[in-house]
N, C-alpha and C positions, 0 to 999 in steps of 0.2 A: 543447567538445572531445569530449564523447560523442552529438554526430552520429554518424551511420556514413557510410559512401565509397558505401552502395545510394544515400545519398539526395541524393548529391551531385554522381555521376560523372557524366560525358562522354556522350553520347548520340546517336544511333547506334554502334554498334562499327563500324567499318569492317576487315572482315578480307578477306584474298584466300588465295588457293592459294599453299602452297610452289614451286610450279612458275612460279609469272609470272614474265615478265621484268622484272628490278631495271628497267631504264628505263620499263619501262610501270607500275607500281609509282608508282614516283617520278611520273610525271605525275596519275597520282590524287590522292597526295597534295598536288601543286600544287595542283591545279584543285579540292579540296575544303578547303587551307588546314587541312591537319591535320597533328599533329606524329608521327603515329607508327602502322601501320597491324598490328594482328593479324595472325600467319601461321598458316593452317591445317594439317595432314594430317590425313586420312581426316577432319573435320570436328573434330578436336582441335586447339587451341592450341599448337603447338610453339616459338614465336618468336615475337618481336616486331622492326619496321624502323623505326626512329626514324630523324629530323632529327640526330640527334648520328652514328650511324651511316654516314651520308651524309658527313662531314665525314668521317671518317677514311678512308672508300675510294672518296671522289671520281674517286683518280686508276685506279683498280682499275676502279670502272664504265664510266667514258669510253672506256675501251680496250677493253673486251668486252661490248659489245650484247646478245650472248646471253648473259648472266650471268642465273640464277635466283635471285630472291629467300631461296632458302634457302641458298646461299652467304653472302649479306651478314648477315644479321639475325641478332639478338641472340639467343642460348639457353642455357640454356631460359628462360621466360617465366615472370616471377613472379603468381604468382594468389593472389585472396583473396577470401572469402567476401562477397558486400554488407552483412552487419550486423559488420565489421570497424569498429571508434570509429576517427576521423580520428586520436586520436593514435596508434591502433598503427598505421595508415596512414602518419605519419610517421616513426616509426622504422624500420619496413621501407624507406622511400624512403633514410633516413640511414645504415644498417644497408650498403646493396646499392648505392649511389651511383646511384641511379636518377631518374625521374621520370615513369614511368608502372606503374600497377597494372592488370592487365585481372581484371573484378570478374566473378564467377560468380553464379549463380543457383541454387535450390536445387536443379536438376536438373542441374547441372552446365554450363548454358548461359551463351553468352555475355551477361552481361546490360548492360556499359559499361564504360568506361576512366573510372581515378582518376588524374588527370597534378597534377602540379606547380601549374596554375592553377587546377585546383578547390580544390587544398589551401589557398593561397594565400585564395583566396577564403574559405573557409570560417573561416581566422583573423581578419574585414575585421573584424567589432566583439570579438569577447570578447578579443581577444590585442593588438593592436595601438593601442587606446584607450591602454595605458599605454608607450606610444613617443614621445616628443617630435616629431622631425622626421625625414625620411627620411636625413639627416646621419649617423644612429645606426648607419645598414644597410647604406650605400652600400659598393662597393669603390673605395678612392680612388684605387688605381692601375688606370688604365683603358689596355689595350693598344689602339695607333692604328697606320694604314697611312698611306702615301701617296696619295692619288688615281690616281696613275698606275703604283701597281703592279699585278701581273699579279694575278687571281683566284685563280690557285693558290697565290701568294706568302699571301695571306689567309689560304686556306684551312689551310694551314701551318703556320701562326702560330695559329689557331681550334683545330687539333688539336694540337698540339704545347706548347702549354697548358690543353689540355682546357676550351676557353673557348667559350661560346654566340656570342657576335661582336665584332667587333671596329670603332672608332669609325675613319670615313675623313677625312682631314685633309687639306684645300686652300690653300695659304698660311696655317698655322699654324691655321686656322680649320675646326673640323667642319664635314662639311657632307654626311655620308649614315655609316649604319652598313651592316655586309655581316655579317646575321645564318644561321645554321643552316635556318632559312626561306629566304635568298636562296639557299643554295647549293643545297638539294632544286631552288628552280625552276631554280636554272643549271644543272645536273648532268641533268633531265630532257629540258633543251634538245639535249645532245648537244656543244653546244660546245666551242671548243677554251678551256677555262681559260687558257691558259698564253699565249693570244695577248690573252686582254679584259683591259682597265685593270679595276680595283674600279669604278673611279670610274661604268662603264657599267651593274653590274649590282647598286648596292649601292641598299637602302631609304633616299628624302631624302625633305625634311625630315630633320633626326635630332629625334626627340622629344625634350623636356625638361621639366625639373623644376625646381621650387626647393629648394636643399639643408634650406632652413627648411620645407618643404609636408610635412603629415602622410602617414604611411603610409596611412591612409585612402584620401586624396588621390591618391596614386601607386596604388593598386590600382584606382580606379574610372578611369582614365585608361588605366591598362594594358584592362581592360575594357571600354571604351568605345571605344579606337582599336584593341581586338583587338593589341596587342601584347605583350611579354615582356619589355622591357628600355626604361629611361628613361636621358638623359644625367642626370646633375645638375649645375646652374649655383649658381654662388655670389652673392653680392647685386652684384657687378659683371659676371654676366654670363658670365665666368670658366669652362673647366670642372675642377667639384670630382669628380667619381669618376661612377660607372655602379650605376645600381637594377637588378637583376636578380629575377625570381623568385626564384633561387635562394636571393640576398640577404634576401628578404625570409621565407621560410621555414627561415631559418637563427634567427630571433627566440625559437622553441621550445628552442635548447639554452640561449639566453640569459637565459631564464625560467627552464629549468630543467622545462619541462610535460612534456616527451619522458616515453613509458611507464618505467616503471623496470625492469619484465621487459621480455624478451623477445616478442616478441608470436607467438603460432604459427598463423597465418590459413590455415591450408594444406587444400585437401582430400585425403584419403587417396588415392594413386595417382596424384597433379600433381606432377610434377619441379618442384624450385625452388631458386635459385642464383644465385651472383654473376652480372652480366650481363657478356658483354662491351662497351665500349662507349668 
């Protein structure tokens, strides 16, 4: 836990100009598979455009092409020094309801993003050895759609419970999730949401877990297939609830490791503040 976020974070920063267009914006982020993209002015950090972002004004971009990124995105942009310890790293994430840190360098450059999955990461042996099974972490109530509802209906229901995604059901049986990742690529497309079934544009396979498989287990899978969210199945097969990051970096209040100050990463002259989101 006294890692720092310099030696752990995200690499390359991917930033653009406040001026781009949200649509062209959103295509980088597809086509780089990243969750969340730095926004400049004058070569300062003002914002950040996350995946969660995208979910609430899905129906906001589709309708206006020439929307600028500095419209959508989240401000101002929390920043924090590279030798910040991952737990004050995590307070600030639980503090601001966030999941990404854009990490400075001592000259005040960009030097990487701290998100959620490094944090994750960073807890894989000292925090989670003493977790039984992923049963511990999971959320049991897992929100589902139809197959053949409309993407917006999804999307809806994604914002409207402030939920990463949501598990698609075809005769009673999963059979794709439509996560905050499909919507960026759907949303880049231009598409009419409100005319696609889920069923056309959700992630299948749904990935899965055993509610008995360690946390370990679940992070090097989330890791390995590059994903953010596991279903969890029961010993019949069954679905028991949904592993999320979020899920799994919620183990810090549970222990009790969380800083007990305040943590204050800030450099002199950086706005910082709740984000919208």
């Amino acid at each position: 836990m006294d890692r720092t976020i310099g030696e752990l974070a995200s690499r390359p920063v991917i930033s653009v100009d406040a001026g781009m267009l949200v649509i062209e914006a959103l295509k980088l982020m597809s086509a780089r598979r990243i969750s969340c993209l730095v926004v400049l002015l004058n070569g300062d950090p003002v914002g950040i455009l996350t995946e969660r972002d995208v979910v609430f004004a899905a129906n906001w971009v589709i309708g206006q092409p020439s929307l600028c990124i500095r419209e959508v995105m989240s401000k101002p942009v929390l920043t924090a020094p590279a030798d910040l310890t991952v737990a004050a790293a995590y307070g600030l994430f639980r503090e601001n309801g966030i999941r990404h840190l854009v990490v400075l360098g001592d000259q005040m450059e960009l030097s990487g993003i701290f998100t959620q999955t490094d944090l994750v990461r960073a807890f894989r042996d000292e925090v989670f050895s003493r977790t039984r099974d992923v049963s511990e972490l999971m959320t049991s109530h897992v929100r589902t759609v139809p197959a053949e509802v409309s993407a917006r209906n999804a999307l809806a229901l994604m914002a409207s419970h402030a939920i990463s995604g949501v598990v698609v059901i075809d005769g009673g049986q999963p059979v794709g999730i439509f996560t905050e990742r499909d919507a960026v690529r759907l949303v880049a497309t231009g598409a009419d949401i409100g005319a696609l079934p889920v069923r056309s544009v959700m992630t299948a396979p749904v990935l899965t877990i055993a509610a008995s498989a360690t946390p370990g287990t679940a992070i090097d899978l989330m890791r390995d297939r590059e994903v953010r969210r596991l279903l969890v199945v029961n010993e019949a097969g069954g679905m028991a609830g949904v592993l999320t990051q979020t899920d799994l970096s919620r183990i810090l209040e549970n222990q009790q490791l969380a800083m007990e100050n305040r943590p204050t990463p800030l450099f002199p002259g950086r706005e910082v503040g709740r984000l919208w989101h």
